[in-house]
PDB file with SEQRES, HELIX, SHEET and CRYST1 records, atoms N, CA, C and O in Angstrom:
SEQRES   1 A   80  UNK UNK UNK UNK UNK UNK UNK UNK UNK UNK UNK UNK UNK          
SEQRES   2 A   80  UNK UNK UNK UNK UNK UNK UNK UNK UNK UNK UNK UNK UNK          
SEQRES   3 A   80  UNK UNK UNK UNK UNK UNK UNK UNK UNK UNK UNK UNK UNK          
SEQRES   4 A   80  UNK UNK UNK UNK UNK UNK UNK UNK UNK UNK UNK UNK UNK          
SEQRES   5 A   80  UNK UNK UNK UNK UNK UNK UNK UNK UNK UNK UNK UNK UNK          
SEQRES   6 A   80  UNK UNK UNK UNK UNK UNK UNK UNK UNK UNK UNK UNK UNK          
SEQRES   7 A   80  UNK UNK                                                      
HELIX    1 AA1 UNK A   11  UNK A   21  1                                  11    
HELIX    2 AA2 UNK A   25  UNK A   31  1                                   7    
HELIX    3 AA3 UNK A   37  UNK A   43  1                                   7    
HELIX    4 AA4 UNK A   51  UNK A   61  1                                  11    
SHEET    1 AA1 2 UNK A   2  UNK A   5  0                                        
SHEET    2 AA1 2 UNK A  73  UNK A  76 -1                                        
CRYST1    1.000    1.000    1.000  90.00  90.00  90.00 P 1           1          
ATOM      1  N   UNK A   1      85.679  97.582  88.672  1.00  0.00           N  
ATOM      2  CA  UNK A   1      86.771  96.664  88.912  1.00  0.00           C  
ATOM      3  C   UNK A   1      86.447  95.340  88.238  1.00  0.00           C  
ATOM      4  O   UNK A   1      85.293  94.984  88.003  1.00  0.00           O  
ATOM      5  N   UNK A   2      87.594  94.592  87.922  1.00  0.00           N  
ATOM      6  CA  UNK A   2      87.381  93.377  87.395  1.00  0.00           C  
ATOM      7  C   UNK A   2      87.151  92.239  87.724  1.00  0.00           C  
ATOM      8  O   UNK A   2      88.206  91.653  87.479  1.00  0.00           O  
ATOM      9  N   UNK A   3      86.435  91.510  88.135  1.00  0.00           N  
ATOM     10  CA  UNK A   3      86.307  90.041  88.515  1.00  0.00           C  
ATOM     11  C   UNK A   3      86.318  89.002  88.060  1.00  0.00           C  
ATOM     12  O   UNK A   3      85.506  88.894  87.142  1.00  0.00           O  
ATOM     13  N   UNK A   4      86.898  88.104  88.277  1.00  0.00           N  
ATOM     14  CA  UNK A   4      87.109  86.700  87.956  1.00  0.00           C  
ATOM     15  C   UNK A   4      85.926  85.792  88.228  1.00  0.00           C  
ATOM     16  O   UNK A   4      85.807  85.369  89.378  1.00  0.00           O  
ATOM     17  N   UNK A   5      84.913  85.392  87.183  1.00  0.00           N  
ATOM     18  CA  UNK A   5      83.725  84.782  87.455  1.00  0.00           C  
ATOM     19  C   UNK A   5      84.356  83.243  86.962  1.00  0.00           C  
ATOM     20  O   UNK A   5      85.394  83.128  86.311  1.00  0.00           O  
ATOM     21  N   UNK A   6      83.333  81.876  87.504  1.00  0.00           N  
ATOM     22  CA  UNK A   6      83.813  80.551  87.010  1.00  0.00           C  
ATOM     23  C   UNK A   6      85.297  80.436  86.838  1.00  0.00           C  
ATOM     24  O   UNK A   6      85.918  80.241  85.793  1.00  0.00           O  
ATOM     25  N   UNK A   7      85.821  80.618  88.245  1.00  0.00           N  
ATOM     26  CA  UNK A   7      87.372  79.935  88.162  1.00  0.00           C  
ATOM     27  C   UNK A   7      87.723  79.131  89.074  1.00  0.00           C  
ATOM     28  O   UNK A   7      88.714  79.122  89.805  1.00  0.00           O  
ATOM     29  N   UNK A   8      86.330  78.053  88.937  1.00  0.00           N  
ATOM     30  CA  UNK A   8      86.829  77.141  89.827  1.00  0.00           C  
ATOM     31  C   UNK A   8      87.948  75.951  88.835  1.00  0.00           C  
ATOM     32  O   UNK A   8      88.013  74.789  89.235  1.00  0.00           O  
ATOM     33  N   UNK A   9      88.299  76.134  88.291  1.00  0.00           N  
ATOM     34  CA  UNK A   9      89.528  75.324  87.189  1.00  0.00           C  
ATOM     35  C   UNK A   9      90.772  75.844  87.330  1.00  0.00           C  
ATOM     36  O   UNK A   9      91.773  75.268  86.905  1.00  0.00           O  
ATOM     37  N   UNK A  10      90.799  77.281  88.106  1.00  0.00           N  
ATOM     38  CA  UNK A  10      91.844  78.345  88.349  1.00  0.00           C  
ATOM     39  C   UNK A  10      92.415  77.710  89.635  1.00  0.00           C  
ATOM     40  O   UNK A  10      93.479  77.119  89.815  1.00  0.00           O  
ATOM     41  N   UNK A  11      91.027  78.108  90.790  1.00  0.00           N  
ATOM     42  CA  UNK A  11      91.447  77.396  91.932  1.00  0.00           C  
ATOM     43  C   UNK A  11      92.156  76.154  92.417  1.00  0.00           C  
ATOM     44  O   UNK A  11      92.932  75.892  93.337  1.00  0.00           O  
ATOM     45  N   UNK A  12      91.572  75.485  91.418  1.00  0.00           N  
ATOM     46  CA  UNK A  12      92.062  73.873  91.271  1.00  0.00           C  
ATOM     47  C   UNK A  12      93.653  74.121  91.042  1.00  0.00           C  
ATOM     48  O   UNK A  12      94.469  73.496  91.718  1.00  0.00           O  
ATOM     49  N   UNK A  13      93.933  74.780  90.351  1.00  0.00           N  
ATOM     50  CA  UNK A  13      95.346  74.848  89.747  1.00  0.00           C  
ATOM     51  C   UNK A  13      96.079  75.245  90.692  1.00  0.00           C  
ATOM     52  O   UNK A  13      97.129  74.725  91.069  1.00  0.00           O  
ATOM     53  N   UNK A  14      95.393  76.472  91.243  1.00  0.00           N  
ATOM     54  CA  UNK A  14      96.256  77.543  92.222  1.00  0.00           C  
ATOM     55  C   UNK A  14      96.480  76.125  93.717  1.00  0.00           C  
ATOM     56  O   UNK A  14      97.569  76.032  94.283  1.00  0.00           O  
ATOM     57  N   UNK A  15      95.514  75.379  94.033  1.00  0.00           N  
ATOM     58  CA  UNK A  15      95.908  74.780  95.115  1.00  0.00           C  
ATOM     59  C   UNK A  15      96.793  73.603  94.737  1.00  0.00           C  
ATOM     60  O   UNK A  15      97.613  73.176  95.550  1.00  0.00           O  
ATOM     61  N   UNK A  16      96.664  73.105  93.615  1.00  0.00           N  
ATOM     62  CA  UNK A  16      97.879  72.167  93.339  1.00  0.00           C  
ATOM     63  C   UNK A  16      99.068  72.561  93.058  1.00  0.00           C  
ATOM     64  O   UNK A  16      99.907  71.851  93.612  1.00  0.00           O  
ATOM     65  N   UNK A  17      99.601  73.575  92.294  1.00  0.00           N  
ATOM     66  CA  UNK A  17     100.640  74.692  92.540  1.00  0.00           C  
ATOM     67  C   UNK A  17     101.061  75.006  94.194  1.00  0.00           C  
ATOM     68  O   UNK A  17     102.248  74.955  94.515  1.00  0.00           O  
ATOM     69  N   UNK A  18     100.210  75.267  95.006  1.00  0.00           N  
ATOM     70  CA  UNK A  18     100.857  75.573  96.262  1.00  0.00           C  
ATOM     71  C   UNK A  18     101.206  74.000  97.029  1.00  0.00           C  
ATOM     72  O   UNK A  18     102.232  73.840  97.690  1.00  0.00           O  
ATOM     73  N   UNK A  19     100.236  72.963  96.829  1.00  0.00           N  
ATOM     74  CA  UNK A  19     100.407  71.925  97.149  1.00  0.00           C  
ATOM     75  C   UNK A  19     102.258  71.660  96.597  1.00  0.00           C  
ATOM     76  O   UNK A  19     103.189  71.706  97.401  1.00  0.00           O  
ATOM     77  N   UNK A  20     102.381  71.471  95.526  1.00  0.00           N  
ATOM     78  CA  UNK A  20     103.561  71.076  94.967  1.00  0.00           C  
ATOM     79  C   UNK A  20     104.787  71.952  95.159  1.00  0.00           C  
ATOM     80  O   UNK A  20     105.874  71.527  94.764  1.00  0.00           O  
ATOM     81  N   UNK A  21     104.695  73.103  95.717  1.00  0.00           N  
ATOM     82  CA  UNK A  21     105.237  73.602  96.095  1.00  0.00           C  
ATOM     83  C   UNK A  21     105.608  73.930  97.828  1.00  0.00           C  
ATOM     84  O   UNK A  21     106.511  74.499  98.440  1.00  0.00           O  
ATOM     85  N   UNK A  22     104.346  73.210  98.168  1.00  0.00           N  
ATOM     86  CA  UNK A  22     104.309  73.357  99.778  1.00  0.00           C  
ATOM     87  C   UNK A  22     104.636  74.608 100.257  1.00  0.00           C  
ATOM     88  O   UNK A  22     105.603  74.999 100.910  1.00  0.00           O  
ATOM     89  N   UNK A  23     103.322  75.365  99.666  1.00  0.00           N  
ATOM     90  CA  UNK A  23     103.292  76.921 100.751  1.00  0.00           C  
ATOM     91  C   UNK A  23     101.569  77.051 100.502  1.00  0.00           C  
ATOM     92  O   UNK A  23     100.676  76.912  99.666  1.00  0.00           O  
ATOM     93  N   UNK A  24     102.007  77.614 102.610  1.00  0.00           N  
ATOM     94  CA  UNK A  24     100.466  77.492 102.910  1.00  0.00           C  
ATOM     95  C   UNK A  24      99.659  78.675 102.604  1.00  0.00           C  
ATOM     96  O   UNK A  24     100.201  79.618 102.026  1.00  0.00           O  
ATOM     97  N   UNK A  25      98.297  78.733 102.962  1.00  0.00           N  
ATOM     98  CA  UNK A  25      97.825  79.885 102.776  1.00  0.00           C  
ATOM     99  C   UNK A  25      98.417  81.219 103.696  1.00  0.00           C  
ATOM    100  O   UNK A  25      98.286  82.349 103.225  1.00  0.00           O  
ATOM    101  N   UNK A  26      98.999  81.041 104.881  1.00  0.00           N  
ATOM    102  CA  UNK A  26      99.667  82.061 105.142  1.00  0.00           C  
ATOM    103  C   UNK A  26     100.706  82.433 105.224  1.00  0.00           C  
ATOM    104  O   UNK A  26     101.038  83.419 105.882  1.00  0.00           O  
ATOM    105  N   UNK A  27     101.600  81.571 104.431  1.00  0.00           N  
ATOM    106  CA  UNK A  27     102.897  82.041 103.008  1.00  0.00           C  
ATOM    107  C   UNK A  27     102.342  82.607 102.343  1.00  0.00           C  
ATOM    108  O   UNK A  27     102.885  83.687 102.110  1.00  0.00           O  
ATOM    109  N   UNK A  28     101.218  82.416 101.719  1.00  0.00           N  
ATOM    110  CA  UNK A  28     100.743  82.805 100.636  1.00  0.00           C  
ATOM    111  C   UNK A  28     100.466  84.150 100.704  1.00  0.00           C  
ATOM    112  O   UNK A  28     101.025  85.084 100.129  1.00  0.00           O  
ATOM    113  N   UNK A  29      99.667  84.145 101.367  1.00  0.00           N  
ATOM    114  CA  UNK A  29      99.753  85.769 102.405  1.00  0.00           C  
ATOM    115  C   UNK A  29     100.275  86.897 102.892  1.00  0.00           C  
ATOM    116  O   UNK A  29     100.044  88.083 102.656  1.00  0.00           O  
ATOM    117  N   UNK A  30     101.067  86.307 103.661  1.00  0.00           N  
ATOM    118  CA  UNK A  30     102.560  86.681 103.720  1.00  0.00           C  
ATOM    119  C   UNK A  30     103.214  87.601 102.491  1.00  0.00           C  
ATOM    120  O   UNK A  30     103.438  88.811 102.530  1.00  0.00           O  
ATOM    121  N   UNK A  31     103.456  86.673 101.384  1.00  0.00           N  
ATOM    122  CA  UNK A  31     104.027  87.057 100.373  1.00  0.00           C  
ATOM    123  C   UNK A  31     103.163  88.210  99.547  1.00  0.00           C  
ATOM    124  O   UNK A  31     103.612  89.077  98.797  1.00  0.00           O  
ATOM    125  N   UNK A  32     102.031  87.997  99.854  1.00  0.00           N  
ATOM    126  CA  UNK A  32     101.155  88.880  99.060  1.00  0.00           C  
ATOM    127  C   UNK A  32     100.789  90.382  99.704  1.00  0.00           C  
ATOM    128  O   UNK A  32     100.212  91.303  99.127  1.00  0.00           O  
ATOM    129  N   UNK A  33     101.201  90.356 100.808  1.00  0.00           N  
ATOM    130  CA  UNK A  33     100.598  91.229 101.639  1.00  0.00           C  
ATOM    131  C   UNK A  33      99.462  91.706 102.347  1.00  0.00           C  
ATOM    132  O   UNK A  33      99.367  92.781 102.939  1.00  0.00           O  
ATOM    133  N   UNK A  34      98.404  90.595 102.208  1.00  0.00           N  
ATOM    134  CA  UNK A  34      97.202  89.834 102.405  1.00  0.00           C  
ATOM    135  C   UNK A  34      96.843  89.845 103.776  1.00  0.00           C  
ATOM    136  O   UNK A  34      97.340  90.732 104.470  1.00  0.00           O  
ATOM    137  N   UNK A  35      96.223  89.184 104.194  1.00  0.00           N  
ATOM    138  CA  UNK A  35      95.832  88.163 105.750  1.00  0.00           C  
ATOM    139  C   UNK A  35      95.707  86.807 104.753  1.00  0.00           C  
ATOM    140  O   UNK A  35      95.795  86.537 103.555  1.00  0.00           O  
ATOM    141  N   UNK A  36      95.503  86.285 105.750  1.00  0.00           N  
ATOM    142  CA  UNK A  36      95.203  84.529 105.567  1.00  0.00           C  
ATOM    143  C   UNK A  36      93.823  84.174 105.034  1.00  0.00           C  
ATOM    144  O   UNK A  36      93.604  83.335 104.160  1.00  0.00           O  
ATOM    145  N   UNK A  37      92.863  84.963 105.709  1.00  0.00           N  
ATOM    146  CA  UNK A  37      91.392  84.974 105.503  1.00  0.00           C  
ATOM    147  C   UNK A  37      91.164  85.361 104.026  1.00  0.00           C  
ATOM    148  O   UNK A  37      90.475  84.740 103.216  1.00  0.00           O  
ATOM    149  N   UNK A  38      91.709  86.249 103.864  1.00  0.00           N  
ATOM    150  CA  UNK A  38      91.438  86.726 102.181  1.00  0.00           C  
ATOM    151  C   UNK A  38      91.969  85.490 101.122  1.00  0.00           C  
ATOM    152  O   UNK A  38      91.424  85.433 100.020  1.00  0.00           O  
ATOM    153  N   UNK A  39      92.916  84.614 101.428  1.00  0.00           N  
ATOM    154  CA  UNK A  39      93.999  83.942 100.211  1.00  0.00           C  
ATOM    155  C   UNK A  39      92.213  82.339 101.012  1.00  0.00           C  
ATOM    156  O   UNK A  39      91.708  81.690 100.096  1.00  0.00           O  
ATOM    157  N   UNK A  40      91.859  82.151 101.931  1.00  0.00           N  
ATOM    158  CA  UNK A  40      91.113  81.213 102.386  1.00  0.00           C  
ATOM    159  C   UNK A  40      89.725  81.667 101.681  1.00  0.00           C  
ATOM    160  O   UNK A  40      89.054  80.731 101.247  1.00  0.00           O  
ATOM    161  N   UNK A  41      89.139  83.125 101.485  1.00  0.00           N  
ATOM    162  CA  UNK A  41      87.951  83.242 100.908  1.00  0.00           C  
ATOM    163  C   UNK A  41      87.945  82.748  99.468  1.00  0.00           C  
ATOM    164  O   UNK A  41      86.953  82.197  98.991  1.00  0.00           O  
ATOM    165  N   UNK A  42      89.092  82.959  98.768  1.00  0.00           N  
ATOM    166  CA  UNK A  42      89.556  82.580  97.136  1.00  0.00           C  
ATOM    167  C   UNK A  42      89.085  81.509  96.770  1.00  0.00           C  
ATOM    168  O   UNK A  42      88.417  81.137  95.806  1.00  0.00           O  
ATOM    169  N   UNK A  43      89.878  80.655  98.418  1.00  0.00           N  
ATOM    170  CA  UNK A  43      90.068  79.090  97.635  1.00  0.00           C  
ATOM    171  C   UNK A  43      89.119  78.003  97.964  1.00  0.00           C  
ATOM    172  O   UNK A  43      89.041  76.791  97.766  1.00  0.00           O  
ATOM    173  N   UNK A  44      88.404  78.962  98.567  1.00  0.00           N  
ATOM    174  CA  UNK A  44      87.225  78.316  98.981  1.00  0.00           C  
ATOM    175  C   UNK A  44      85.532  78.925  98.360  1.00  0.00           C  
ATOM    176  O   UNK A  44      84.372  78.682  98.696  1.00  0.00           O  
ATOM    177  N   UNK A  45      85.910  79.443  97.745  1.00  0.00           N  
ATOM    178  CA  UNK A  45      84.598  80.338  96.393  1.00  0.00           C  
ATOM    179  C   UNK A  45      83.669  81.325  97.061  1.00  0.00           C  
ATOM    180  O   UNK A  45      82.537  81.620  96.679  1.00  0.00           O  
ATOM    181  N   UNK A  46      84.360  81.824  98.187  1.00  0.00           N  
ATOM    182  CA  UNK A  46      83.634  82.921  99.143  1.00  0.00           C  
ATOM    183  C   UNK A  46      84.087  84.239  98.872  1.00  0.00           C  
ATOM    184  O   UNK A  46      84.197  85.096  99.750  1.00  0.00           O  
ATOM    185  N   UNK A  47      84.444  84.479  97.258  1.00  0.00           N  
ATOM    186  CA  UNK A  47      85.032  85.589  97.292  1.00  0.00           C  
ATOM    187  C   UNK A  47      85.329  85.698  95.806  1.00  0.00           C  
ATOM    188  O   UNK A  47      86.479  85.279  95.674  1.00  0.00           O  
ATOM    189  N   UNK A  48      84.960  85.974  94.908  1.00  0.00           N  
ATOM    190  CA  UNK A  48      85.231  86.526  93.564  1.00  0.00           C  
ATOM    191  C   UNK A  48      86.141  87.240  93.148  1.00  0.00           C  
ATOM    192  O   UNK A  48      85.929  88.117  92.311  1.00  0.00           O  
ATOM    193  N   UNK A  49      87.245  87.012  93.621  1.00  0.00           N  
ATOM    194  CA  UNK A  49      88.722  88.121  93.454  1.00  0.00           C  
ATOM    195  C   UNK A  49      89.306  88.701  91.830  1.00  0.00           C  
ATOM    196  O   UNK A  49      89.194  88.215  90.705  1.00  0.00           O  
ATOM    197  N   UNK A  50      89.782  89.616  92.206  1.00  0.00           N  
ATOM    198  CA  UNK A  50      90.165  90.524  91.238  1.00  0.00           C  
ATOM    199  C   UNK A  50      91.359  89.582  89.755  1.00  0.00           C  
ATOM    200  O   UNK A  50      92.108  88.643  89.486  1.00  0.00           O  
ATOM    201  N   UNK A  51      90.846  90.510  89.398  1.00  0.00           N  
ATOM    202  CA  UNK A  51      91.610  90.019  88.158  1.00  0.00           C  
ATOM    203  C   UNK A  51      93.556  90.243  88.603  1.00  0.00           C  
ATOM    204  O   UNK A  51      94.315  89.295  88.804  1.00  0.00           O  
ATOM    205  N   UNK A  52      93.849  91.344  88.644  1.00  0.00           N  
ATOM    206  CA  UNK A  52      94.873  91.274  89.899  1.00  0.00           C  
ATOM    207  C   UNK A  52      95.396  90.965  90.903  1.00  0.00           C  
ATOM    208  O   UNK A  52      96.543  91.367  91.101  1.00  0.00           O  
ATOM    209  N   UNK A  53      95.015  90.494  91.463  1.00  0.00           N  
ATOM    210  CA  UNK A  53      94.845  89.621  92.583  1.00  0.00           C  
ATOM    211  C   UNK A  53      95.342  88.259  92.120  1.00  0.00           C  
ATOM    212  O   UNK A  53      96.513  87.934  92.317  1.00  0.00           O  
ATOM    213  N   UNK A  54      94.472  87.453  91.506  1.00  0.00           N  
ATOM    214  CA  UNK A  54      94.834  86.560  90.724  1.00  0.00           C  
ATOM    215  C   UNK A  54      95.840  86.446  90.191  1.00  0.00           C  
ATOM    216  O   UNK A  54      96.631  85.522  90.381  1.00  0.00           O  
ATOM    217  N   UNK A  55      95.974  87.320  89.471  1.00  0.00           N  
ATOM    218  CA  UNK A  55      97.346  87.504  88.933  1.00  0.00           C  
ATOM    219  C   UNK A  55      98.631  87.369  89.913  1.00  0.00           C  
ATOM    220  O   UNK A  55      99.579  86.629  89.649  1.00  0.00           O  
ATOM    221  N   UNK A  56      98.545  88.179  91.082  1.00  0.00           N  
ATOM    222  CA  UNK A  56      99.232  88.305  92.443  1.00  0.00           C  
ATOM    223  C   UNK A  56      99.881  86.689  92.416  1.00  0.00           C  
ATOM    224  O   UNK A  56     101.060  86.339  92.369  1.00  0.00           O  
ATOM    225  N   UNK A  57      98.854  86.013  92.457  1.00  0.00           N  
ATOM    226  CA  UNK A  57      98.690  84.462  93.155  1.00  0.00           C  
ATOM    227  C   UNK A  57      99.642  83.946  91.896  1.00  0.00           C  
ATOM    228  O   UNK A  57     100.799  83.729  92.255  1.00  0.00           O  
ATOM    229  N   UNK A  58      99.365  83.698  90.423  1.00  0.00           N  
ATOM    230  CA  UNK A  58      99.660  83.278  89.580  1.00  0.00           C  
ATOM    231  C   UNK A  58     101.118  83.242  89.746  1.00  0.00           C  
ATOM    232  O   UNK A  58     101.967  82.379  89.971  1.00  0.00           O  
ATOM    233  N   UNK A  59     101.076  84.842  89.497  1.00  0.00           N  
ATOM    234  CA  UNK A  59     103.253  85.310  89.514  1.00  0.00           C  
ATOM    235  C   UNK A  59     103.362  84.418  90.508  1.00  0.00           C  
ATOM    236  O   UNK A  59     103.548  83.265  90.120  1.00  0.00           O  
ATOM    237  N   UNK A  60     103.306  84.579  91.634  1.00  0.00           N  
ATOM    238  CA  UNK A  60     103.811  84.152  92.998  1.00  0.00           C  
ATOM    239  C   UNK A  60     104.314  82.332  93.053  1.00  0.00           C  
ATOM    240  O   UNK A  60     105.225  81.673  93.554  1.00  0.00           O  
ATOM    241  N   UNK A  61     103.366  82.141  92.400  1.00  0.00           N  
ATOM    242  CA  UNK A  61     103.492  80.457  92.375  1.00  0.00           C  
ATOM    243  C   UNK A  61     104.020  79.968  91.051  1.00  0.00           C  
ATOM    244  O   UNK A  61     104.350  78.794  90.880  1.00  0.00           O  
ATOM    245  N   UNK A  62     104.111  81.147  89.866  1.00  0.00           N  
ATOM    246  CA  UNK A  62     104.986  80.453  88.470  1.00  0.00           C  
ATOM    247  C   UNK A  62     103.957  79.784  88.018  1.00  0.00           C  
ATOM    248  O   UNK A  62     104.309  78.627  87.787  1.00  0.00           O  
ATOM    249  N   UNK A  63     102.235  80.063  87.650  1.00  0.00           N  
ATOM    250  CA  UNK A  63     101.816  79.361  86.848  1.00  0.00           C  
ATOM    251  C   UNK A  63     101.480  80.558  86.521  1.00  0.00           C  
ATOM    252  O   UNK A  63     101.702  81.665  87.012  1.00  0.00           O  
ATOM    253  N   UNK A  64     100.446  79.876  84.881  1.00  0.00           N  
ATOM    254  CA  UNK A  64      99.989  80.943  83.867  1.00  0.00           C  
ATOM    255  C   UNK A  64      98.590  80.733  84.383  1.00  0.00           C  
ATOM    256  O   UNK A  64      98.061  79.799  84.986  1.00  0.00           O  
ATOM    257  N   UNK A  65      98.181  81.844  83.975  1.00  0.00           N  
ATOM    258  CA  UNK A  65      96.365  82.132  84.509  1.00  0.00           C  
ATOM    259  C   UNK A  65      95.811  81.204  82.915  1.00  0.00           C  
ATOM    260  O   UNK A  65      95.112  80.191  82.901  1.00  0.00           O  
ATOM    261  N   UNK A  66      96.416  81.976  81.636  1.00  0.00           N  
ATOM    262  CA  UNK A  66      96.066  81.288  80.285  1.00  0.00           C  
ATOM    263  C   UNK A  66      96.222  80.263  80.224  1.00  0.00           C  
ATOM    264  O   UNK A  66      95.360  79.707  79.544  1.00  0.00           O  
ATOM    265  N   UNK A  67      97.173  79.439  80.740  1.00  0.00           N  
ATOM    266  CA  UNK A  67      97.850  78.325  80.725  1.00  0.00           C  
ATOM    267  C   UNK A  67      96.953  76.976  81.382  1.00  0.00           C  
ATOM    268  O   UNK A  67      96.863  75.795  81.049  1.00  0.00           O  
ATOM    269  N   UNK A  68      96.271  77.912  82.632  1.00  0.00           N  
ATOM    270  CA  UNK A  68      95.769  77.016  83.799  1.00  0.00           C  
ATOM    271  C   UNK A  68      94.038  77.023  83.452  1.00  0.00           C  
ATOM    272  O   UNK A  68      93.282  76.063  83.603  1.00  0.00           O  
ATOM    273  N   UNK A  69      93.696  78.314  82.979  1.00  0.00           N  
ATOM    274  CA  UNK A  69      91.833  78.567  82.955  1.00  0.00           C  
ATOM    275  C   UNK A  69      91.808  79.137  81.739  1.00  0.00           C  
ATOM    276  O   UNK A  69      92.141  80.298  81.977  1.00  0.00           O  
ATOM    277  N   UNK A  70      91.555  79.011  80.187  1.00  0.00           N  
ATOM    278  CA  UNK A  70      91.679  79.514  79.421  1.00  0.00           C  
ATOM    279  C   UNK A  70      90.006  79.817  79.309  1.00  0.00           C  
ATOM    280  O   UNK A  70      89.636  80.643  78.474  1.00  0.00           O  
ATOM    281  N   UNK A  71      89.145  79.227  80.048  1.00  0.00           N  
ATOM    282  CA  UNK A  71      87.558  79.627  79.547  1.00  0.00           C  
ATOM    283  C   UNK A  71      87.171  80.627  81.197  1.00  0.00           C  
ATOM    284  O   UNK A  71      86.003  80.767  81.558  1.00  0.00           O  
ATOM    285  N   UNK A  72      88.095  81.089  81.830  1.00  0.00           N  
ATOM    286  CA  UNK A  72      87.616  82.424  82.867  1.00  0.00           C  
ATOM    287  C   UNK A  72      87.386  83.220  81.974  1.00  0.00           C  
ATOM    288  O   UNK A  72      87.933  83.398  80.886  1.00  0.00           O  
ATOM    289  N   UNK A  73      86.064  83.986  82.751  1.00  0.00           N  
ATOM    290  CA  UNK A  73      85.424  84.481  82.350  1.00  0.00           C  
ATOM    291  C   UNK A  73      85.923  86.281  83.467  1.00  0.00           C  
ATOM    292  O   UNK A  73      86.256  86.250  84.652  1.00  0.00           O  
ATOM    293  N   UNK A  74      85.849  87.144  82.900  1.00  0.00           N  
ATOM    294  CA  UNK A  74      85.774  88.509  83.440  1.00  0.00           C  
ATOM    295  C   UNK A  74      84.729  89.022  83.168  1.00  0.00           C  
ATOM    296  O   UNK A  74      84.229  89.029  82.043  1.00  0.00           O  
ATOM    297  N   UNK A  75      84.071  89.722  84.566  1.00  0.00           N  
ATOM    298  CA  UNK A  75      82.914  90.535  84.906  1.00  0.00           C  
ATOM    299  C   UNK A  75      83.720  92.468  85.658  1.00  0.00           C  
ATOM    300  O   UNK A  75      84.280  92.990  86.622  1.00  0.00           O  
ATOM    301  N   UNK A  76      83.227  92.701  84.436  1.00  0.00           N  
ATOM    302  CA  UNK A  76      82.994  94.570  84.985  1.00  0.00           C  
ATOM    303  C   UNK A  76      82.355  94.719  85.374  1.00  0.00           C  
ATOM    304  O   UNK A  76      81.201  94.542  84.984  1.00  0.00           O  
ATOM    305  N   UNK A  77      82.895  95.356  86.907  1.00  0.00           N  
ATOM    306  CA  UNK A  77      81.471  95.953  87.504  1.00  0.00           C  
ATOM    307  C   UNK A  77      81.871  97.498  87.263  1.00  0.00           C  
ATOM    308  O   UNK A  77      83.047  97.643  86.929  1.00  0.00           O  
ATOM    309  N   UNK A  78      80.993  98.853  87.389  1.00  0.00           N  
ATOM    310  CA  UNK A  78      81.474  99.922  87.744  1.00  0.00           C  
ATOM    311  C   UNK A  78      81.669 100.348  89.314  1.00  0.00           C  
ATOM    312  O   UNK A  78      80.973 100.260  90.325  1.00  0.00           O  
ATOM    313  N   UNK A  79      82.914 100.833  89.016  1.00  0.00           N  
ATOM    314  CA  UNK A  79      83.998 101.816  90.246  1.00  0.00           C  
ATOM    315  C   UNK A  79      83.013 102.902  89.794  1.00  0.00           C  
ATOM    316  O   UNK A  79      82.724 103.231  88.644  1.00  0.00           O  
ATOM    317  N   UNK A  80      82.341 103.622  91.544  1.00  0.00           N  
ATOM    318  CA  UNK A  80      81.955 105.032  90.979  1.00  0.00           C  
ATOM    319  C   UNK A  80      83.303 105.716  91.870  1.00  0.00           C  
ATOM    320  O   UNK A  80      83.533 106.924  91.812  1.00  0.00           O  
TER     321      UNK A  80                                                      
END                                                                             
């Protein structure tokens, strides 16, 4: 699976996006189909989330992942 390594420039984005939009982490949630705890491990660097996932967040809030972190970095791990 894919991971999103060094996106704390992502995060930054993703919480000013929800800021400016005023939806909380469990809108965020909500919308994602999530818990609260999972969208709180993200944004707080307790959690290395998926490249999808991310993405999840991105669509959801109308920013670009390219747009916002152009030096994230992706880590493969192997799925057995």
């Amino acid at each position: 699976m894919e991971r999103i390594e060094n996106y704390n420039q992502l995060v930054k984005i993703i919480r000013e996006a929800m800021n400016r939009r005023g939806v909380t982490q469990t809108e965020l949630a909500k919308a994602l189909k999530v818990k609260q705890p999972q969208i709180n491990r993200v944004l707080t660097f307790k959690n290395s989330p998926s490249v999808d996932f991310v993405f999840e967040i991105c669509n959801y809030l109308k920013i670009s992942i390219a747009a916002a972190c152009p030096t994230v970095s992706i880590n493969e791990e192997s799925v057995l």
